[in-house]
Structure formats: structure tokens, C-alpha cells
C-alpha positions as CSV (number, residue, x, y, z in Angstrom):
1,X,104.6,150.5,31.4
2,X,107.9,150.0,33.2
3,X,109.8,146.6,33.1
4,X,111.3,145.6,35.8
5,X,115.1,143.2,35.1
6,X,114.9,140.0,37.8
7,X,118.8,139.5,37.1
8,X,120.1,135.9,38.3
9,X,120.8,136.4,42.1
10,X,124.0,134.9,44.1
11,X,122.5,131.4,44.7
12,X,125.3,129.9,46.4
13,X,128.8,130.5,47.7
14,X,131.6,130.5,45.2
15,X,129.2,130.0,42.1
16,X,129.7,131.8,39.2
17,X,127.0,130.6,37.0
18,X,124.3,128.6,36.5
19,X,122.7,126.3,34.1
20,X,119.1,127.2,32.9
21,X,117.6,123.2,33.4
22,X,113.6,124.3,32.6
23,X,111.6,127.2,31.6
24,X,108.1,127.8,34.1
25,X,107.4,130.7,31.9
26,X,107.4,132.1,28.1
27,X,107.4,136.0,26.7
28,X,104.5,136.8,26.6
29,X,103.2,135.2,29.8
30,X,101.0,136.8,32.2
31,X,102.8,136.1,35.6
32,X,102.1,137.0,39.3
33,X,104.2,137.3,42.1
34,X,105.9,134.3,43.3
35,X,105.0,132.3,40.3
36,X,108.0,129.5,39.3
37,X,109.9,131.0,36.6
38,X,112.8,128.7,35.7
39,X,115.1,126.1,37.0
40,X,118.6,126.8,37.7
41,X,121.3,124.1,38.0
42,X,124.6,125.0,40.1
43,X,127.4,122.9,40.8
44,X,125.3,122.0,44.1
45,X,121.6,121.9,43.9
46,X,119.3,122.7,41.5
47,X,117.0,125.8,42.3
48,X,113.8,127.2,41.6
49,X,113.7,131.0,40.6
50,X,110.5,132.6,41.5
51,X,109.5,136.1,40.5
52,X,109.3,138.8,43.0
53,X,106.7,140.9,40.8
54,X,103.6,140.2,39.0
55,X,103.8,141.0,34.9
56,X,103.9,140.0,31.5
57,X,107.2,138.5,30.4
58,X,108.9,140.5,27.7
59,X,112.2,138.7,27.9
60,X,114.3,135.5,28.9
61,X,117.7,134.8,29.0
62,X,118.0,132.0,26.8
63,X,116.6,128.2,26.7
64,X,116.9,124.9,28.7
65,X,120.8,124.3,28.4
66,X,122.5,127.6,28.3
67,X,124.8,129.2,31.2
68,X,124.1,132.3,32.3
69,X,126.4,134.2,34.9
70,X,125.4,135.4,38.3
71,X,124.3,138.6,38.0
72,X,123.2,138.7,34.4
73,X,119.5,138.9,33.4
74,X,117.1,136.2,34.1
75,X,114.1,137.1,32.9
76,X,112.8,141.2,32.0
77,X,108.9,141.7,32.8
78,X,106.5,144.8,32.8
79,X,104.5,145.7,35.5
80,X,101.9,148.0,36.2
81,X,102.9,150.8,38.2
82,X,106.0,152.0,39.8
83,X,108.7,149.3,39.4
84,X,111.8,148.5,41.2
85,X,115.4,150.1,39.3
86,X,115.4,147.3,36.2
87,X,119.2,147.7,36.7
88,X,119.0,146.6,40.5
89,X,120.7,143.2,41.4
90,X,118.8,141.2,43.8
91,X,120.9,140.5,47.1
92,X,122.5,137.5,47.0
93,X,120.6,134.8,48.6
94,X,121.1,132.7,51.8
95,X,123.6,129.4,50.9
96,X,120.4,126.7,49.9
97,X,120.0,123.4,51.3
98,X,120.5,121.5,47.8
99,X,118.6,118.7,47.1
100,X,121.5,117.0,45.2
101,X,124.9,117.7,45.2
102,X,126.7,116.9,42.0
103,X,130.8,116.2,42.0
104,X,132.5,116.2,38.6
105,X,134.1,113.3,40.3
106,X,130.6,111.4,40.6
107,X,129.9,109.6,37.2
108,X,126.2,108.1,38.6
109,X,125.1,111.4,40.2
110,X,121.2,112.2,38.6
111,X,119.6,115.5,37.6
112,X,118.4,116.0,41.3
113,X,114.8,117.0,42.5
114,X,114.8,120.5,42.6
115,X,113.8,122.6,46.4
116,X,111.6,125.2,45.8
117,X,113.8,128.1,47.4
118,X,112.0,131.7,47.2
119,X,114.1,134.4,45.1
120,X,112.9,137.4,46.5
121,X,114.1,140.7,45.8
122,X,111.5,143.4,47.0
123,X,110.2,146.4,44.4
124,X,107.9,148.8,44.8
125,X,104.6,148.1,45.7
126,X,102.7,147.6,42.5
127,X,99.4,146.3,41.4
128,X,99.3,142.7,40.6
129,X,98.4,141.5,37.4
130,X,95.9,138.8,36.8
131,X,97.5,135.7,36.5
132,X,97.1,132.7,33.8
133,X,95.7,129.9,34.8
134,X,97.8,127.2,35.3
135,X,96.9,123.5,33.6
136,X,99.6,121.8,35.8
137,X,98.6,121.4,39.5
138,X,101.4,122.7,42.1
139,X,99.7,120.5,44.4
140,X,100.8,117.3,43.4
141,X,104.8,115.7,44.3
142,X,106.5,115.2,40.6
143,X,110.2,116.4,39.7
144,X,110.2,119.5,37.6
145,X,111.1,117.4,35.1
146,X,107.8,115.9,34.9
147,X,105.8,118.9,35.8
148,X,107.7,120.4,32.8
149,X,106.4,117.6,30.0
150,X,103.1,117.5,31.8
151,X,102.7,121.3,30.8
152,X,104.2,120.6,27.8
153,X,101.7,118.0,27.2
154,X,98.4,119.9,28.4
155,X,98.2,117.1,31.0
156,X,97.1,118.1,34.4
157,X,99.2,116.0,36.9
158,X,95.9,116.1,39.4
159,X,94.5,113.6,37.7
160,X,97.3,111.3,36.9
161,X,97.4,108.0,39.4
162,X,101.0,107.0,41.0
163,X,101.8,104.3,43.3
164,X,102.9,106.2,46.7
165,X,101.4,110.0,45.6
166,X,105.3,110.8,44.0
167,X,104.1,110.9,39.9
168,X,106.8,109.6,37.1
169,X,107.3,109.8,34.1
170,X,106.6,106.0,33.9
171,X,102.7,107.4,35.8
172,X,102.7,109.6,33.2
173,X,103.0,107.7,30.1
174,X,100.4,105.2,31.8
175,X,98.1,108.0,32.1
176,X,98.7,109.3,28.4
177,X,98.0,105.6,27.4
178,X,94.8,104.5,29.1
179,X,93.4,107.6,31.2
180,X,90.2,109.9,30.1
181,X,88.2,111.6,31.8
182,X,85.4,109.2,30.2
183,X,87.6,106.4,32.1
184,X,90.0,104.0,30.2
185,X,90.9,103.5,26.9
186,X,93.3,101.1,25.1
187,X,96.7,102.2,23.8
188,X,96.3,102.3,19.8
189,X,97.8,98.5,18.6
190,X,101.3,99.4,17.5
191,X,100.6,103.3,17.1
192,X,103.8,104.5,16.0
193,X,105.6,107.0,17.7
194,X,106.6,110.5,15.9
195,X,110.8,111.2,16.3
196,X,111.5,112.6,19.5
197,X,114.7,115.1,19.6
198,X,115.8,115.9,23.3
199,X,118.6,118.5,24.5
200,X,120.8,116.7,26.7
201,X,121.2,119.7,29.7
202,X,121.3,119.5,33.5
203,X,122.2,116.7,35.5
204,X,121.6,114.3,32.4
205,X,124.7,116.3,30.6
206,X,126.8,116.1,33.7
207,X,126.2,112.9,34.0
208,X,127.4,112.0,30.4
209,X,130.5,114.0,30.9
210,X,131.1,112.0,34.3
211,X,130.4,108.7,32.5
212,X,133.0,109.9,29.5
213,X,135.7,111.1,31.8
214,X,135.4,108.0,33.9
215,X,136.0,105.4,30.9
216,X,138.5,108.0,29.5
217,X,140.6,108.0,32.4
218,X,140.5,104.9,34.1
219,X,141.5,101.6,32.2
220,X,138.6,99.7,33.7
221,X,138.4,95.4,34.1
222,X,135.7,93.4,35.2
223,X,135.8,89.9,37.6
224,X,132.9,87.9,37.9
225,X,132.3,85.3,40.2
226,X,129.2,82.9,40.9
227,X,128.5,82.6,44.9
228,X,125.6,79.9,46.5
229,X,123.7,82.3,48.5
230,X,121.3,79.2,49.6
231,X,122.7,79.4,53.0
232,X,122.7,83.2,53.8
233,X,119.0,83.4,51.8
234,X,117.7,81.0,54.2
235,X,119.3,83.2,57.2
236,X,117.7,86.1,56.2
237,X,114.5,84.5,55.8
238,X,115.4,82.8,59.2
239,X,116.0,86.6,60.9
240,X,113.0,88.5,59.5
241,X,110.7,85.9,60.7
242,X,112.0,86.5,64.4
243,X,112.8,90.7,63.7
244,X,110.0,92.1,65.6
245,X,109.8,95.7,65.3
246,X,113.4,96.0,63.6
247,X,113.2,96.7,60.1
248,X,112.7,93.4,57.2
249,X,116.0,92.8,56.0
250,X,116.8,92.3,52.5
251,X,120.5,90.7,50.8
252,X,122.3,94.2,50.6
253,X,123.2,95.0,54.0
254,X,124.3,91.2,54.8
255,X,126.7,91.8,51.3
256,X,127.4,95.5,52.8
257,X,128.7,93.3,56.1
258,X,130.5,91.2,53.8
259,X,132.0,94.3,51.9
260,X,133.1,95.6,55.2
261,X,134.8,92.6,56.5
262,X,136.9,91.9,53.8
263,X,138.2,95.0,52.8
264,X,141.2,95.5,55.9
265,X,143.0,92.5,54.2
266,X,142.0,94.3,50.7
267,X,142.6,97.9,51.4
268,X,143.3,99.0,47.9
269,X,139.7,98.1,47.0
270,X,138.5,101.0,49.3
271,X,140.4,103.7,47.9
272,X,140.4,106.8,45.6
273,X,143.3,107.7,43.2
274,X,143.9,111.6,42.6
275,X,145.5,111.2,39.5
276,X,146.0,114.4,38.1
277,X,148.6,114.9,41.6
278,X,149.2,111.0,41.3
279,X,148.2,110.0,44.7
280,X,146.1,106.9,46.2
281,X,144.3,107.4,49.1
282,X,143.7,104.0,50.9
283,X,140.6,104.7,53.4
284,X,140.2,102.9,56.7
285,X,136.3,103.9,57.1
286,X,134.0,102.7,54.7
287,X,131.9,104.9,53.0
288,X,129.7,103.2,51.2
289,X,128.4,104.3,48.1
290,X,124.7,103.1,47.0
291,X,123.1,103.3,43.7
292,X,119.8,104.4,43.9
293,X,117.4,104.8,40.8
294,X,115.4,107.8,41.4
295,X,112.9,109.8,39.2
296,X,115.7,111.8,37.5
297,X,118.0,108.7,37.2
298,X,120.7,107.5,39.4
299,X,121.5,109.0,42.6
300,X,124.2,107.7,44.9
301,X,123.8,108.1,48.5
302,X,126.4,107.4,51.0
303,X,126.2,105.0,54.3
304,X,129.1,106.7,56.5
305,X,131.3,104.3,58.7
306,X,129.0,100.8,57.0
307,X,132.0,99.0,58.9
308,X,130.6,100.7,61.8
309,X,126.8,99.3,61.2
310,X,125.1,95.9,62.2
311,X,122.8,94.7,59.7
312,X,119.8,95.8,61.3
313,X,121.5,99.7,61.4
314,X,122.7,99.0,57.9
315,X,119.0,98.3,56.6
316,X,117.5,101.2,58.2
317,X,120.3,103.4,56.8
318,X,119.7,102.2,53.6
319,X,115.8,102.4,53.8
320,X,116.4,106.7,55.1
321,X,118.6,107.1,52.1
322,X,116.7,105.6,49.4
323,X,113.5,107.4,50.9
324,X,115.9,111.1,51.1
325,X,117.4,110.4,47.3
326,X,113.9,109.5,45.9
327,X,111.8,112.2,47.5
328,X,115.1,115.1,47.0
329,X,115.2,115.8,50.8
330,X,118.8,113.9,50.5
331,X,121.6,116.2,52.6
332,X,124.3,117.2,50.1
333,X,126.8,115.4,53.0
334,X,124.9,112.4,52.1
335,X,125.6,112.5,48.6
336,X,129.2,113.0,48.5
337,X,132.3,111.8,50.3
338,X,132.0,107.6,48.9
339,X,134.9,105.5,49.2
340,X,133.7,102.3,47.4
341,X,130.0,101.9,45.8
342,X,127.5,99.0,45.8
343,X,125.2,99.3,42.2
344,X,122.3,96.9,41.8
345,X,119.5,96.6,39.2
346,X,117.5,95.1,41.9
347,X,114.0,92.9,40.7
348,X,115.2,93.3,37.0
349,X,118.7,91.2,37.9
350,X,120.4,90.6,35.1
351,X,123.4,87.6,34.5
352,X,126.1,89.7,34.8
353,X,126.9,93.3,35.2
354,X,129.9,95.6,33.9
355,X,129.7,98.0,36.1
356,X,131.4,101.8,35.2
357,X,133.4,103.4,38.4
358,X,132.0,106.5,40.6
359,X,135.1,108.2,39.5
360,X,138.1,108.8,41.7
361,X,137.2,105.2,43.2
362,X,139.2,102.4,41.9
363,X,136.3,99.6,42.9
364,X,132.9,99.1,41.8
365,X,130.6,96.2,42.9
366,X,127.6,94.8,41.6
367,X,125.4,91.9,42.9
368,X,123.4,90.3,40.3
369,X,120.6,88.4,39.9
370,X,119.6,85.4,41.7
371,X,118.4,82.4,40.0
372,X,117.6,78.8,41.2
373,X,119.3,75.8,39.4
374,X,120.8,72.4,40.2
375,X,123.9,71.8,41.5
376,X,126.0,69.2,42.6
377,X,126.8,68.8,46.0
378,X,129.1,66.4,46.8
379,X,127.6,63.0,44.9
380,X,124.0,64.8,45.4
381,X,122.1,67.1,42.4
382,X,120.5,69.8,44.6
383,X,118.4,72.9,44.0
384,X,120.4,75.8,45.1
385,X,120.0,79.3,44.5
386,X,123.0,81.1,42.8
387,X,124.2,84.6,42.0
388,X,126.7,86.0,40.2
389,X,129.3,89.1,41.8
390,X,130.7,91.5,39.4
391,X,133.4,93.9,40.2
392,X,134.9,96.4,38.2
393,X,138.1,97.8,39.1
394,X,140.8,100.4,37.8
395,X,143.6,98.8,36.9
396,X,146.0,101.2,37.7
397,X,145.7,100.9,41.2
398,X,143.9,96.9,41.3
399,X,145.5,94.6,39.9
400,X,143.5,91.3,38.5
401,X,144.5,88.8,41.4
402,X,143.8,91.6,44.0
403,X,140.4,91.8,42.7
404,X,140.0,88.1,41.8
405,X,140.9,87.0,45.6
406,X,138.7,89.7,47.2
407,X,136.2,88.3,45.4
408,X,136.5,85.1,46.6
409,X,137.2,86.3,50.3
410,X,133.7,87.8,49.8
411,X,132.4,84.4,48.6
412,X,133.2,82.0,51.5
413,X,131.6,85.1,53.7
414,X,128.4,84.9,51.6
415,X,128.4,81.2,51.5
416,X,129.2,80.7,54.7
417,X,127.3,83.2,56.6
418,X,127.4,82.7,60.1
419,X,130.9,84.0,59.5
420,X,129.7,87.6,58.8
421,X,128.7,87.5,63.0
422,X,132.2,85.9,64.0
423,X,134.6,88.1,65.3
């Protein structure tokens, strides 16, 4: 029977190769046309390859982790009938819309949720095999990541329950724990796990390498500072209870106003530093950067112009981005381009943070968590509710009083909040 080469297509301009992030498909497979066959990670997005024939798979290029170029074989499979040339390249593809851009100089950037984008070179008409049935609905929303240990598990992901229809790998474990068909049954009482070995590839590789050149390069320092938000929590509360239709606000954009209005006395906060050419690039806009914990890790979408943005517009940006990083839909435009970036854990708080650098900005900042203790105020023990502001900055731009009294311009904004809507 005649095999027929599916060699890696052009999948993007100026990329030479491409990382092999998941396998859909094994030698021996029985395959059918259009049928996911791997994921492919690019500098840009991360693609899914599809075959354009129906087959058994004789051959693949390699596993999860290796580079293969453009051009070079993919995967070799035999069909039945005439077959296109096995040594035909397919035409390169139209430039994708990626769902996640990834910059070397973006330490926090996730292994993105991959767009399905058809790979479609045509052969010769040939009879289509019968193909395997699959144990892993298609039908469901989960990140190939999870799709991938769902097969690997024999689970299928019709059946598994998540909060919003988007399955994890939180959903997952849940479902591995307590769901049957027969309905529920209790986790084993301190069942002990077998050793678990994973390859770090993809996005989860870059980001490592990010992380590493980040805390190679730039001599970091952290300043934290606690701030009363008692006054500027009982404004918000205050404005959502009179917002009408404009969207429930929560503490970041009010900080993100804060952010904003400091830095033109603090302009080397909301900068980047080139330094392999040795240059600092003080920004007048702020782009914001905002950490955003998605199902493949940390994403960082950007609010262009935040200076720019009332509260209410910052709060619906936020909301679109989170809801675009999450889901993969994000703009690679979005995703690129911060000047200065915002990192929270969120509910799961935390004292104080040492936040790492999105790498070539000088500035990190991270709100913590809230707590309510007493307080003196003036001869008076109060309840007030208190937070601590970490900010990490690169000290070969920042020096420590720079970042100490920005940090204190931001907390007589915070604590005094009817200054954020003074001009």
C-alpha cells in the first residue's frame, strides 16, 4: 500500500521550527482524515496538525519535546489507494491567529490553549479507512493538555463535571477521585501515589528558561509596605451598591488607578531596559501587564493605555482579558507589548509576595492579602483591614528609595481614596 509523507508545513512567517508539545496519534493508529495528529509549538501559537488523509500511522517524527524543522517529516501513513507524492511538501499555511504569543522576554507567559487550525494539503482521492474510536470526547472545552492525560488515562472527558463547561486538570483529578459510573466513591484514605516523571516541553520549558534568564540577569530587590485599605474597601463597596448596569468592581482596577497616577513622578518604574544594547526605555503610556492563572499556568494579558481608563473601563478590560487568556481566544497584540505588570494570587492571598520580573521590565507589583486586625488610631484600638504591597524591582535601573517612595506615594492614594478621582 502506498504511504503517503505529511511533512511539517510553513505554519507561520519567519519560523523555522517547531516544537512537538503532544502526540493525538501512535504508529500503528488507524486514522481518518482530519483527525488531530499532534501539537506543534512555535515561537507564536501553538497549533494543531491534522491529517489530510485517512491511514494507519507507520511513522512519527519524534516525541513530546523534540524540534523538528519546517519541512521535515511529521508523521508517514499508508493509505489505501493512489496516494499523494510522499515527497510532496504541503503549501505553507495562511499566518494563524495564535492563541498565545510567547516572548523570550516574558518570564510568566503559559503553555497557551492551542486553536485548532486545519493542515490541509490535498492528495488524491482515496478511500478512507475506518477510523478508531476515540475514548476522549472532541466535544467537550479542555486544553490539549488535558485532553492528552485524559486519553492517557482511559478517561472520557464527557463525563467529567467542571464548574463553567471549561474541564481542568483540577475537574479531572476530582473525577478520578470520586466519579463512577455507579455514582460516587471515596478517595482511598491516604492511597499513596506511584512516582510520577514528567518531560518539561512546551510553554512549561519556555517558561522555565524565562524564569532562569530573568533571575540570571536582573539583580532583583523586594519592598514591602502595609497600606489601610479600610477606606477605599468601604468605597468600593459604596460604588457597586449604586453601579447599575456597569460592571461589580473589585480592588484591582482602583490599585491599577493608583498605579497609573503615580508613576509620571516615578517614571523609571514604567520602563524596560534593553540590556544587551544598554538602553532604558522610560514609557509615557501604561501598559499594564496582568497575571492571569489559566489552565496551562500563567498568562499575562495586557490593558493598553490603563492611564487612559476609568475604573469602570479598567474593570471591564480586565474581566475581557481574563475571559480571552482563560478560554485561548486571547489576541497575540494582547499578550505582548507590557510596560509594568500587576501579579496577584487573588482568594489564596498570602503575607507577602517576592514577586520575579516579566523580563525587560524593571518593576513588578504585587498586592497581597487582606486581613482584618486592630489598629491604633490616634488614642482609639480599631478594627481595620490591612494589606501588604510588594514590589520587586531591578536594581540596575530602580534604586531602593525610588522604589521605597513610590510605594508610599501609592499608599496615601490607597488610603486616602477620594484622591484617585482628584485631578
Amino acid at each position: 500500500m502506498p504511504k503517503f509523507t505529511f511533512n511539517l508545513p510553513d505554519i507561520g512567517e519567519g519560523i523555522a521550527e517547531a516544537e512537538i508539545v503532544a502526540w493525538h496519534v501512535k504508529v500503528g493508529d488507524n486514522i481518518s482524515e482530519d483527525q488531530p495528529l499532534a501539537d506543534m509549538m512555535t515561537d507564536k501559537a501553538t497549533v494543531e496538525m491534522e491529517s489530510p488523509v485517512s491511514g494507519v500511522v507507520t511513522k512519527v517524527a519524534g516525541e513530546a519535546g523534540d524540534v523538528i524543522a519546517i519541512g521535515s517529516m511529521l508523521v508517514e501513513i499508508e493509505v489505501a489507494g493512489d496516494a499523494a507524492d510522499a515527497d510532496e511538501t504541503p503549501a505553507p499555511l495562511e499566518t494563524p491567529t495564535p492563541a498565545a504569543v510567547v516572548e523570550d522576554e516574558n518570564p510568566h507567559a503559559p503553555e497557551p490553549v492551542a486553536e485548532t487550525i486545519t493542515v490541509a494539503p490535498v492528495p488524491q482521492p482515496a478511500p478512507p479507512a475506518a477510523p478508531i474510536a476515540n475514548s476522549v470526547s472532541d466535544k467537550v472545552m479542555a486544553s490539549p493538555a488535558v485532553r492528552q492525560r485524559a486519553k492517557d488515562l482511559g478517561v472520557d472527558l464527557s463525563e467529567v463535571k467542571a464548574a463553567g463547561g471549561h474541564i481542568r486538570h483540577a475537574d479531572l483529578d476530582a473525577f478520578l477521585n470520586y466519579g463512577t459510573q455507579m455514582g460516587y466513591r471515596p478517595a482511598a484514605a491516604n492511597a499513596r501515589r506511584d512516582d510520577e516523571t514528567i518531560k518539561v516541553i512546551g510553554m512549561r520549558r519556555r517558561i522555565a528558561d524565562n524564569m532562569a534568564a530573568s533571575k540570571r540577569h536582573i539583580p532583583h530587590f523586594t519592598y514591602v509596605e502595609e497600606i489601610d485599605v479600610t477606606a477605599i474597601e468601604s468605597m468600593r463597596a459604596d460604588l457597586n451598591a449604586n453601579r447599575g448596569a456597569k460592571p461589580k468592581l473589585t480592588l484591582l482596577p482602583m490599585l491599577i488607578v493608583a498605579i497609573c497616577k503615580t508613576i509620571p513622578q516615578f517614571p523609571m518604574i514604567n520602563a524596560r531596559f534593553d540590556d544587551e544594547n544598554g538602553v532604558v526605555t522610560r514609557h509615557g503610556a501604561v501598559h499594564l501587564g496582568m497575571a492571569t492563572q489559566t489552565d496551562a499556568g500563567l498568562m499575562v494579558p495586557v490593558i493598553r493605555d490603563a492611564q487612559d481608563r476609568n475604573i469602570w473601563q479598567l474593570a471591564s478590560e480586565i474581566t475581557r482579558l481574563a475571559e480571552a487568556a482563560r478560554s485561548g481566544s486571547a489576541k497575540s497584540e494582547e499578550l505582548s507589548g507590557s510596560t509594568l505588570t500587576i501579579t496577584s494570587l487573588g482568594p489564596l492571598g498570602g503575607i507577602a509576595t517576592t514577586p520575579v520580573i516579566n523580563r525587560p521590565e524593571v518593576a513588578i507589583i504585587g498586592p497581597n492579602k487582606i486581613v482584618e486586625r486592630p489598629m491604633f488610631v490616634g488614642d482609639n484600638i480599631e478594627a481595620r483591614k490591612l494589606m501588604n504591597l510588594s514590589i520587586s524591582c531591578d536594581h540596575r535601573v530602580v534604586d531602593g528609595w525610588d522604589a521605597a517612595s513610590y510605594v508610599q506615594a501609592l499608599k496615601k492614594l490607597i488610603e486616602t481614596p477620594v484622591l484617585l478621582f482628584a485631578d
